[in-house]
C-alpha positions in Angstrom: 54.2 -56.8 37.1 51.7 -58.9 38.3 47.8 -58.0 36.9 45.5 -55.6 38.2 42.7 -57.8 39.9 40.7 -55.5 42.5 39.1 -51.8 42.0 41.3 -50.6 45.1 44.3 -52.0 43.0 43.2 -49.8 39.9 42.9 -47.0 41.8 45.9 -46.9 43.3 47.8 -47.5 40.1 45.7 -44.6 38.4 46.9 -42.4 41.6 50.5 -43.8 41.4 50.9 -42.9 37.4 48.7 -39.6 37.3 50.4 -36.4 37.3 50.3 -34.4 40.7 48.2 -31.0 39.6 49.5 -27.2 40.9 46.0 -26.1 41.3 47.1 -23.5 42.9 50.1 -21.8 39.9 46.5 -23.5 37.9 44.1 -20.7 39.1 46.5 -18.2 39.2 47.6 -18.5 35.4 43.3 -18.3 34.7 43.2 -15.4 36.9 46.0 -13.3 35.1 44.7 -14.1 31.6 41.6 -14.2 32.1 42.0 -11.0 33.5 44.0 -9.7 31.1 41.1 -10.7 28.4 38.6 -8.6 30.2 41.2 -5.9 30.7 42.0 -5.6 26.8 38.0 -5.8 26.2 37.8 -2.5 28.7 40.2 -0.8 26.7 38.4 -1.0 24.1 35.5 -0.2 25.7 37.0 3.2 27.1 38.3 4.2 23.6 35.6 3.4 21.6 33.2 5.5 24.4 36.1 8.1 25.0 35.5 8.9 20.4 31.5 9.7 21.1 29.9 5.9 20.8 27.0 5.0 22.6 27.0 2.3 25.3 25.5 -0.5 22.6 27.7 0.6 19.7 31.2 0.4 22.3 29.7 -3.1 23.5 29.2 -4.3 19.9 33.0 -3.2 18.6 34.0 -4.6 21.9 32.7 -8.0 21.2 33.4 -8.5 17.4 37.1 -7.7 18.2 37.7 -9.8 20.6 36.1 -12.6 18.5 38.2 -11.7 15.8 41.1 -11.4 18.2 40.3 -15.3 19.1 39.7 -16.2 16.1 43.1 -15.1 14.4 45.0 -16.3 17.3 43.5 -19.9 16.9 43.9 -19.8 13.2 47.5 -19.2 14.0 47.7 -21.5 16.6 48.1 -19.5 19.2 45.1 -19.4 21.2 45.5 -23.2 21.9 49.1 -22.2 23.7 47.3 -19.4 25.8 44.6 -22.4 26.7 47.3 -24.6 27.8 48.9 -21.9 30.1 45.5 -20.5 31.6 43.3 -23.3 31.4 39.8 -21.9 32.1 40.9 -18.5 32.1 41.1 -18.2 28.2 37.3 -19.2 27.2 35.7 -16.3 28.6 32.6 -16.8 26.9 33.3 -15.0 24.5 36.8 -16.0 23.1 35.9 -19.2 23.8 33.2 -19.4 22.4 35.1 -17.8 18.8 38.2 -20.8 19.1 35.4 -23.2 19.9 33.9 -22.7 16.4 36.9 -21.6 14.8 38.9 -24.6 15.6 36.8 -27.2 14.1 36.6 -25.6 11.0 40.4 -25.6 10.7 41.0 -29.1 11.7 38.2 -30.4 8.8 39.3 -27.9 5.9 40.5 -30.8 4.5 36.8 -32.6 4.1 35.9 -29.6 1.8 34.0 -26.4 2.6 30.7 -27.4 2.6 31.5 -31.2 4.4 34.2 -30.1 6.2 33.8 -26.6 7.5 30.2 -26.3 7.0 29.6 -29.3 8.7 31.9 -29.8 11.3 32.5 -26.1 12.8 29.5 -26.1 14.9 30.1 -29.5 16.5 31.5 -28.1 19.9 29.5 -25.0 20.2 26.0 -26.5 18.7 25.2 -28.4 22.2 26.2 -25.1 23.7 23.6 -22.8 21.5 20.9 -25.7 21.2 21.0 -26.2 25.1 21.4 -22.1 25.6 18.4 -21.4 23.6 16.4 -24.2 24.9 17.2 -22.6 28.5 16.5 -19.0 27.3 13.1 -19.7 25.8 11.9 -21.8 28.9 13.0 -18.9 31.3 11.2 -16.7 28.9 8.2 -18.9 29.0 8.5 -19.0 32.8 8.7 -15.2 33.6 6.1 -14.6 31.7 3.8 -16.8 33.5 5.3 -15.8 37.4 6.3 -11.9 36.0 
């Protein structure tokens, strides 16, 4: 095999060895699961609303169980086989967020609880919360300035 010597060469190469992607069967899969997620969320909803709760109290249950949901499921590895099946469709905020913070802290157990878990478990949602918060507070700042 003679060497790669031009950017046109490399490119082709990448475009030779790379994986065609169904984009199509792709958005599909995160469609159904992701529908499915919101689905088992409005179940909840309904049955915690259908025993007397109030509107905040269903919304609350609603959103600690589907973080536990997540959160046993990618303890179990099982939420990373969902993910690989329906892509974006599995991190609705929500669960995603829960296996975003969960996951870390599983793969550095081994660096001890306060090194390891207490350290690491933020390091793929933190940029998410610091940058969210940042956003939130200059919006805030914004409307109440031009509100």
């Amino acid at each position: 095999m003679k060497p790669i010597e031009t950017k046109q060469e490399y490119l082709e190469y990448v475009d030779k060895k790379s994986p065609n992607s169904p984009i199509f069967k792709n958005c599909i899969n995160a469609f159904l699961v992701g529908g499915l997620i919101c689905s088992i969320g409005q179940i909840i909803f309904d049955f915690c609303e259908y025993n007397g709760l109030d509107y905040t109290s269903c919304s609350t249950i609603v959103s600690i169980t589907l973080i536990g949901i997540a959160a046993l499921l990618t303890s179990l590895n099982i939420f990373n086989k969902i993910g690989k099946f329906a892509g974006a469709g599995s991190l609705v905020p929500i669960t995603g967020f829960a296996n975003s913070i969960v996951s870390p802290a599983i793969e550095y157990k081994s660096e001890g609880y306060v090194m390891g878990v207490g350290g690491k478990m933020f390091t793929v949602a933190g940029p998410v919360l610091v940058y969210g918060i940042s956003t939130s507070i200059l919006v805030g700042i914004i409307a109440i300035f031009f509100v």
